[in-house]
C-alpha positions in Angstrom: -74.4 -32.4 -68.6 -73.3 -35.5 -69.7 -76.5 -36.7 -71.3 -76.4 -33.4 -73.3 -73.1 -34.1 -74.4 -73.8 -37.2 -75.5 -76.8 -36.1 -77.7 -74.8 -33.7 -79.4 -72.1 -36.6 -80.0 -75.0 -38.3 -82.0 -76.0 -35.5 -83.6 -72.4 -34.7 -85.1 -72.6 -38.5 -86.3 -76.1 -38.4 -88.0 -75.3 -35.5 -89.5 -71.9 -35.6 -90.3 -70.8 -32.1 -89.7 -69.2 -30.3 -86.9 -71.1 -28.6 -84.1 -70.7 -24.6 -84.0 -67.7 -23.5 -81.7 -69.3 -22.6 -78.2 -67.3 -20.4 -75.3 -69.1 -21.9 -72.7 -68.8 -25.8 -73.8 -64.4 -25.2 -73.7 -62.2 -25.7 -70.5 -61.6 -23.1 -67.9 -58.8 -22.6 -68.5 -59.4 -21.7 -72.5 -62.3 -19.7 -71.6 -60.3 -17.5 -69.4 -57.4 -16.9 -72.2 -60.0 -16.2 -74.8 -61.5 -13.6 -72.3 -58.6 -12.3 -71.3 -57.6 -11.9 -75.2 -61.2 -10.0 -75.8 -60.4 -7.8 -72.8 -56.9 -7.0 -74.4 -58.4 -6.1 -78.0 -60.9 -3.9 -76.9 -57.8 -2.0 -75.0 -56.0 -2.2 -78.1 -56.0 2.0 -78.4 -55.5 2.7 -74.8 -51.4 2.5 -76.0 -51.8 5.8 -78.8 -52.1 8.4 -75.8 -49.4 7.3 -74.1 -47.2 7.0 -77.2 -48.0 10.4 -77.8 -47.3 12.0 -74.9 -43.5 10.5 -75.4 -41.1 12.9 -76.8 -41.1 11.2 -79.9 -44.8 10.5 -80.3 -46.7 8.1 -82.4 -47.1 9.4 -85.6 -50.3 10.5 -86.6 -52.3 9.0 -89.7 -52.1 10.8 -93.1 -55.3 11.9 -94.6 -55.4 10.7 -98.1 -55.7 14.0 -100.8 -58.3 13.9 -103.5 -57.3 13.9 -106.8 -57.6 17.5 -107.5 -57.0 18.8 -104.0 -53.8 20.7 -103.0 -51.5 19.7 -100.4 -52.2 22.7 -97.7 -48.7 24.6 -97.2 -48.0 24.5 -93.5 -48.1 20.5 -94.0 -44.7 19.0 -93.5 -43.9 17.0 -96.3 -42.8 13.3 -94.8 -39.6 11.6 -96.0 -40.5 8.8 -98.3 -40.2 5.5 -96.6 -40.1 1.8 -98.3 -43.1 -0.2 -97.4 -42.0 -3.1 -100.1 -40.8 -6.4 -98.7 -37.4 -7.5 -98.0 -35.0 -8.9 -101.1 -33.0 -11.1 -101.0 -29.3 -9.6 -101.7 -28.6 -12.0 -105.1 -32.2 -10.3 -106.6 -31.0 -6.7 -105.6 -27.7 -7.6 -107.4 -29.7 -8.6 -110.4 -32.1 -5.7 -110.3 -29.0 -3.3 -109.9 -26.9 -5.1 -112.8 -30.8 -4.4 -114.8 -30.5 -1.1 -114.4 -30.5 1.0 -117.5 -29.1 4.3 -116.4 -28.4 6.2 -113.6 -31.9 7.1 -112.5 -32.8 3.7 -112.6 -29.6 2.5 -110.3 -30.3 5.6 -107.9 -33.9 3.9 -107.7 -32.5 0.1 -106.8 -30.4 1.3 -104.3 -32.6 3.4 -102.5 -35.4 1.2 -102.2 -32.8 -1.3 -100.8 -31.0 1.1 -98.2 -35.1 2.1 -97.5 -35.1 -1.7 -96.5 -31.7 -1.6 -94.4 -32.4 -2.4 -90.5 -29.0 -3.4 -89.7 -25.7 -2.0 -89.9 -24.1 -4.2 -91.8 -26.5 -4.6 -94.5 -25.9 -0.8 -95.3 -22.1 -1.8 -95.7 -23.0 -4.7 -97.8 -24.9 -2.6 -100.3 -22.4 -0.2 -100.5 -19.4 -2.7 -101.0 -21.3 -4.0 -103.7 -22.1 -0.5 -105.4 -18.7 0.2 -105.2 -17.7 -2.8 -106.5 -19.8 -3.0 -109.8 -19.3 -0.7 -112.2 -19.0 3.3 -112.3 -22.3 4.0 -112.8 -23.4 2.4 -109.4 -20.2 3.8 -107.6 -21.5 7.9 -108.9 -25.3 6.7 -107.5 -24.4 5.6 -104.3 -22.3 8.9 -104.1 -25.6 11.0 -104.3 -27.5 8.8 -101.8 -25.8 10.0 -98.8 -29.8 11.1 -97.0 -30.9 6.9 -97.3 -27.4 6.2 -96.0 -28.2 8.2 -93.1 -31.8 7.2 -92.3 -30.5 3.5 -92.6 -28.1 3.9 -90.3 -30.0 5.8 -87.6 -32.9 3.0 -88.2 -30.0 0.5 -87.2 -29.3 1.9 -83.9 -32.5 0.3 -82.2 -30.3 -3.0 -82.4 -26.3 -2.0 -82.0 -24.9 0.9 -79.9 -23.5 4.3 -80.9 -20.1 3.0 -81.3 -21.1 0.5 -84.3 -22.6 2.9 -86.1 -19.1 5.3 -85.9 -17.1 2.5 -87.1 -20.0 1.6 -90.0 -19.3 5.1 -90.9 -15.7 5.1 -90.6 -15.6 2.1 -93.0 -18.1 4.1 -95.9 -15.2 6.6 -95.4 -12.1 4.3 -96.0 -13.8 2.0 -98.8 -15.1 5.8 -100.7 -11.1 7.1 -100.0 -10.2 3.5 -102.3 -12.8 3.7 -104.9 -11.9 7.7 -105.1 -15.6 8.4 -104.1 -16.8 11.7 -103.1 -17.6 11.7 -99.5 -20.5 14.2 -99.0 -20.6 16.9 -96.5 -23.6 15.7 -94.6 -21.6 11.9 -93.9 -19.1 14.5 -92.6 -21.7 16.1 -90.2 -23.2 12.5 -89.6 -19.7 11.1 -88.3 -18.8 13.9 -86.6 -22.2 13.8 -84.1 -21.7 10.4 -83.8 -18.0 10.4 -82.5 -19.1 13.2 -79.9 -22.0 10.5 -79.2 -19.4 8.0 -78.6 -17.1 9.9 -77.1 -13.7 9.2 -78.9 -11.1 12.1 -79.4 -9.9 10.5 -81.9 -12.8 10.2 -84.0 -13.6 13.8 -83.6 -10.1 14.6 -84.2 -10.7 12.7 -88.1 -13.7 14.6 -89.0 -12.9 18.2 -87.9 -9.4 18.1 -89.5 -11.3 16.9 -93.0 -13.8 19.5 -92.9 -10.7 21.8 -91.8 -8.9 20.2 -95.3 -11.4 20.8 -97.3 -12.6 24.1 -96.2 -16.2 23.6 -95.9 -16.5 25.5 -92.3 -19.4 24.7 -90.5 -22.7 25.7 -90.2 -24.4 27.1 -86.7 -27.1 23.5 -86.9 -23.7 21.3 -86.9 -22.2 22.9 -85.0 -24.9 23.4 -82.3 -25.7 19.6 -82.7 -22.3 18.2 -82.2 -21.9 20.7 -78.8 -25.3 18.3 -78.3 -23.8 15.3 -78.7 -21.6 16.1 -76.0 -24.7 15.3 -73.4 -23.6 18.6 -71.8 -27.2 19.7 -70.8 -28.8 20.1 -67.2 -30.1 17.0 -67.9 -28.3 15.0 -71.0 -30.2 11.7 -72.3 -26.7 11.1 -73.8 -25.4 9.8 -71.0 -27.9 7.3 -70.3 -26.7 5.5 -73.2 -22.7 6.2 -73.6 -21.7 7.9 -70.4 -19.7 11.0 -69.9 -16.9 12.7 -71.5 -13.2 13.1 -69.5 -13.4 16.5 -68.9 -9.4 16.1 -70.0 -10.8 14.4 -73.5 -13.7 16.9 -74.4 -11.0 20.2 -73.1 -8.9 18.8 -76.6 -11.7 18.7 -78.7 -13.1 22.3 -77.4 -9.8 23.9 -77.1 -7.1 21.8 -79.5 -5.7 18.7 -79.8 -2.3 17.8 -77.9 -0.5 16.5 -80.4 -1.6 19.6 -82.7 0.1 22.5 -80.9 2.8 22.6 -83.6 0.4 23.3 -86.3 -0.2 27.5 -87.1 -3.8 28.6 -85.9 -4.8 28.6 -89.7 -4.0 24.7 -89.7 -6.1 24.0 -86.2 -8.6 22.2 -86.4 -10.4 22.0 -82.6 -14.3 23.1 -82.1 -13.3 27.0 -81.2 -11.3 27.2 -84.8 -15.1 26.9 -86.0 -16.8 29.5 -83.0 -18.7 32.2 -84.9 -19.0 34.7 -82.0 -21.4 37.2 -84.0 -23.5 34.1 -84.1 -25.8 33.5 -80.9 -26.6 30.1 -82.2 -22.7 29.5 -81.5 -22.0 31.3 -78.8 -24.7 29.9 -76.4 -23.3 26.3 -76.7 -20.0 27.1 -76.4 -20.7 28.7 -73.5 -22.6 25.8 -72.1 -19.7 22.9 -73.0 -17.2 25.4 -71.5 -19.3 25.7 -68.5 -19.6 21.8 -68.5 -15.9 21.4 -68.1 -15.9 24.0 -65.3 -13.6 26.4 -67.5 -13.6 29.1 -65.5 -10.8 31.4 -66.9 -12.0 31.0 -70.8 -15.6 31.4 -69.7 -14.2 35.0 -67.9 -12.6 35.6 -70.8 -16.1 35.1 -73.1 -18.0 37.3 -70.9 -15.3 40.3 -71.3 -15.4 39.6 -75.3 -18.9 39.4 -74.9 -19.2 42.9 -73.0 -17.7 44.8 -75.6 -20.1 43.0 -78.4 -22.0 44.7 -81.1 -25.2 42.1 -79.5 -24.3 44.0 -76.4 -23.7 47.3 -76.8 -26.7 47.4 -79.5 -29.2 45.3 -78.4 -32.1 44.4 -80.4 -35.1 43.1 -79.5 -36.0 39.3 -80.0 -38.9 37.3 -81.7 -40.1 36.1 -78.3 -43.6 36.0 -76.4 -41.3 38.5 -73.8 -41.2 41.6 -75.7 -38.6 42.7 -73.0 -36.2 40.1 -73.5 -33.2 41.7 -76.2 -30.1 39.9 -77.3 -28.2 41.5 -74.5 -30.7 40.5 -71.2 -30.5 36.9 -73.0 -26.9 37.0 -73.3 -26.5 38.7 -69.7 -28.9 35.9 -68.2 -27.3 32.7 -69.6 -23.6 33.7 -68.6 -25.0 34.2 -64.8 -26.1 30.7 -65.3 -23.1 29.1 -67.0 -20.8 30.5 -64.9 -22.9 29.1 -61.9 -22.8 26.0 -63.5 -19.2 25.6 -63.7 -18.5 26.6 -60.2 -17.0 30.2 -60.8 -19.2 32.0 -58.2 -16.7 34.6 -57.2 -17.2 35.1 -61.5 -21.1 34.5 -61.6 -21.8 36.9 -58.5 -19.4 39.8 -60.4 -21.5 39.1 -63.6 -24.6 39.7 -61.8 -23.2 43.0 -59.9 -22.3 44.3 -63.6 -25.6 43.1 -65.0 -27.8 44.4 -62.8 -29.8 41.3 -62.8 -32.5 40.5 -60.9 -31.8 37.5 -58.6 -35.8 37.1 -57.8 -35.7 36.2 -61.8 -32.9 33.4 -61.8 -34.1 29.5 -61.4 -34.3 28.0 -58.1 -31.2 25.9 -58.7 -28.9 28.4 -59.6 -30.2 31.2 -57.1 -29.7 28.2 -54.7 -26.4 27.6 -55.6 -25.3 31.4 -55.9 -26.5 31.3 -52.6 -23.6 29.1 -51.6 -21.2 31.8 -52.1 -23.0 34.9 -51.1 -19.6 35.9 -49.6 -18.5 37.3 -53.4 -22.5 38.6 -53.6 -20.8 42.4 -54.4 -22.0 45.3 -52.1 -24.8 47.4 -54.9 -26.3 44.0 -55.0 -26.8 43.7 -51.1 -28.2 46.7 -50.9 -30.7 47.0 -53.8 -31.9 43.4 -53.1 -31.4 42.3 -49.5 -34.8 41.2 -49.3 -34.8 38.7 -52.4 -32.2 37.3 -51.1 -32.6 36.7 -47.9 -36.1 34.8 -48.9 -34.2 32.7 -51.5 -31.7 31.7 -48.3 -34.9 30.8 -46.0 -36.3 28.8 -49.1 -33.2 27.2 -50.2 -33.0 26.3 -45.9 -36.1 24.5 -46.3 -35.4 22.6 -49.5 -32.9 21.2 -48.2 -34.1 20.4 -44.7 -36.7 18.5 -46.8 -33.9 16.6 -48.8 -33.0 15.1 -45.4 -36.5 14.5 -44.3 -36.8 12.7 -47.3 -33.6 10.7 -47.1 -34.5 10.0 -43.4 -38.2 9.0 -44.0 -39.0 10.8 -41.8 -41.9 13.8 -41.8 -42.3 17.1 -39.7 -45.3 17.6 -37.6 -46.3 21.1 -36.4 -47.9 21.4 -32.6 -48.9 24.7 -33.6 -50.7 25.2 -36.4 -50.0 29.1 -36.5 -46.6 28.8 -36.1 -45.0 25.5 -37.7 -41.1 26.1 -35.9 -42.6 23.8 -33.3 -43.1 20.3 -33.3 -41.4 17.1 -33.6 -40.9 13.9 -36.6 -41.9 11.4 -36.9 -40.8 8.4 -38.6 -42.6 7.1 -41.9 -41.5 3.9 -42.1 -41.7 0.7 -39.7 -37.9 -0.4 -39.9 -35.5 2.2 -38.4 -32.8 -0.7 -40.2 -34.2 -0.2 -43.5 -33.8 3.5 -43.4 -29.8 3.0 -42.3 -29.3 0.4 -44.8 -30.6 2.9 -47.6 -28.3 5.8 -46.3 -25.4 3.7 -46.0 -25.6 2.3 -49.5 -22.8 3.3 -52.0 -25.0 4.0 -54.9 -26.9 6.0 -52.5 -27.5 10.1 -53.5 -29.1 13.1 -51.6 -30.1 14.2 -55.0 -31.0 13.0 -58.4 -27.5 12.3 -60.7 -26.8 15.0 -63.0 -27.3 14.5 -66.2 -30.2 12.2 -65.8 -33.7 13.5 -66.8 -36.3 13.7 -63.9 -37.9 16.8 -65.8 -38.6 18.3 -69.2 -35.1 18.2 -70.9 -35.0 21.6 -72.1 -38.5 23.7 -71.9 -39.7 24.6 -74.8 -39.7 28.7 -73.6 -36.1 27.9 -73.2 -35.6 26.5 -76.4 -37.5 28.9 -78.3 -35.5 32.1 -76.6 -32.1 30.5 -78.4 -33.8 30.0 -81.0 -35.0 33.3 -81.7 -33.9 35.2 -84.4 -32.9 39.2 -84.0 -35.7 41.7 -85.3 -34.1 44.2 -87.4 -36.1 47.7 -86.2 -34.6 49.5 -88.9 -36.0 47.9 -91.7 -39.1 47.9 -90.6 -39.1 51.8 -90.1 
């Protein structure tokens, strides 16, 4: 080896020129980084499948059109995005200060908000749009959907709370400047205050869309009940906790310090409730169902009884040609009310209904179950059996919730008939088992609120979502 090394030592010499690069002449240690690099490229698309399968997959690749070809209609087309490098803030001043005309200073700034990753470089170019001259101030006015994107680009590096305040300053520096504030910054700060949980904040932006009359639409309001992480399972909460049932009761119902005011003057979420509307109703049933309101969600189901939706059902643009606006309505105030704890309410509901308990999800049979004392008498009868196999399967759930906790595992002597037999324990330490149990963080169950499942299946979503199929016009 050495000899070899040697000759081609003299061989680099007489010719005066470098030997070719060899894996097998380097160090171990250089070998095995250089293999374990190869090893990493050639994995290098193993990542796509798993970012797809997030719920906010990889995007996929755009196919390039030909020159004559047409974009095919049931394409989505993509928000234009700015793939130019950053600038530096002195040549975007100059490049602004170039501009022309107003098409020209709508271009600048939107290619630089395109290049905003923070918050605070979105409040710089807007101090400085404001700042300059009219024509920049009537530009930035317009650009309210780069605004936006920049802002929710940003919140991969602050939290929800300093994007609210980003937002709050737009407001305040637009109020000096006598700037319109457009309806969608409105929308924007109102999800974000319900994101970060502040009365106060939601007490701003509902009373200026109350001042300036602009209602609200069934998508904001749907998205700010959303915001209030109120689900079955709300990512929300992950990342800015819970509301006070005390503080989210004042946004729902109405402000304490606004009892004065006339009911034409109020301003709270239910001032905005469309009640023809299912796409309002069903999540204002849900957030009163989160704060366990169980008097105002009573008093919803009797409004709700006498409703045109009820009285007249119509059938729904579902894969369950069955399902009408009133067996959907019927079905998610069972569940709501369960939710909330009413079920003295829940088990009259279902009495009145008719509804089949067999049909009902495991965890609200389950916890219907825990006051079958109110189950009414016509239900008993009609569906004793149901029920009493719900009991024995909601028995053994929870005998395996305990199990679980225990680590321990059940072990039949009779194969035909599994009541008898003994446990036995699954782990070696009896100590480690007790020190689990007895921790404080420790739960039978997982936390609500925090997703071991689907969020919301897509069956689900699609039945709110589905619009009412007018019969008559299609006689």
């Amino acid at each position: 080896m050495a000899d070899e090394a040697e000759h081609k030592r003299i061989a680099v010499a007489v010719a005066n020129a470098l030997p070719a690069w060899e894996l097998e002449d380097q160090p171990a240690d250089v070998r095995d980084a250089f293999r374990s690099l190869e090893d990493l490229w050639k994995t290098k698309h193993l990542r796509i499948p798993i970012l797809n399968s997030l719920s906010n997959p990889w995007p996929k690749a755009g196919n390039r059109r030909g020159h004559n070809e047409k974009r095919p209609s049931q394409v989505q087309l993509e928000l234009p995005e700015s793939n130019e490098a950053p600038i530096s803030h002195s040549t975007f001043r100059r490049n602004l200060s170039l501009a022309l005309n107003g098409k020209l200073t709508r271009q600048v700034l939107r290619a630089q908000l395109f290049r905003c990753q923070r918050h605070t470089e979105v409040l710089r170019i807007v101090a400085t749009a404001l700042t300059m001259s009219r024509q920049t101030r009537l530009s930035i006015a317009v650009l309210h959907e780069p605004i936006v994107r920049a802002l929710y680009r940003s919140r991969a590096l602050v939290d929800d709370a300093e994007i609210l305040s980003t937002i709050n300053t737009i407001y305040s520096r637009y109020q000096v400047y006598n700037v319109h504030f457009h309806d969608q910054l409105l929308a924007f700060g109102l999800k974000f205050a319900a994101r970060v949980r502040t009365v106060n904040g939601m007490k701003k932006y509902l009373r200026i869309i109350r001042e300036r009359g602009i209602g609200m639409t069934s998508n904001v309001f749907r998205a700010t009940i959303a915001k209030f992480s109120i689900g079955h399972r709300g990512l929300g909460e992950i990342r800015n906790g819970r509301w006070l049932r005390s503080d989210l009761l004042q946004v729902l119902m109405g402000f304490d310090d606004c009892t004065h005011l006339p009911p034409e003057q109020q301003y709270h979420l239910r001032t905005f409730l469309s009640r023809d509307d299912w796409q309002y109703l069903h999540g204002w049933i849900a957030a009163l169902s989160r704060c366990k309101h169980v008097e105002e969600l009573w008093w919803e189901w009797l409004v709700w009884k006498n409703s045109e939706a009820r009285r007249k059902p119509k059938k729904l643009a579902t894969i369950t040609p069955m399902v009408t606006t009133k067996t959907r309505g019927d079905y998610w105030f069972v569940e709501q009310m369960t939710y909330s704890g009413g079920l003295e309410e829940a088990w009259k509901i279902v009495g009145e209904t008719e509804t089949d308990v067999g049909l009902l999800k495991d965890r609200i049979i389950f916890a219907l179950l825990d006051g079958l004392q109110y189950c009414p008498e016509s239900v008993r009868q009609t569906q004793s059996g149901s029920i009493r196999r719900h009991f024995l399967r909601k028995y053994d759930v929870e005998l395996r919730k305990i199990e679980r906790a225990l680590s321990v595992a059940w072990v039949p002597t009779d194969l035909d008939d599994e009541a008898e037999g003994y446990h036995v324990l699954l782990e070696d330490q009896e100590t480690e088992v007790l020190e689990r149990l007895s921790d404080k963080d420790f739960k039978l169950q997982e936390d609500f609120g925090y997703p071991y499942e689907s969020i919301v299946p897509p069956k689900e979503r699609d039945l709110h979502d589905a619009v009412e199929i007018d019969e008559s016009a299609g006689g």
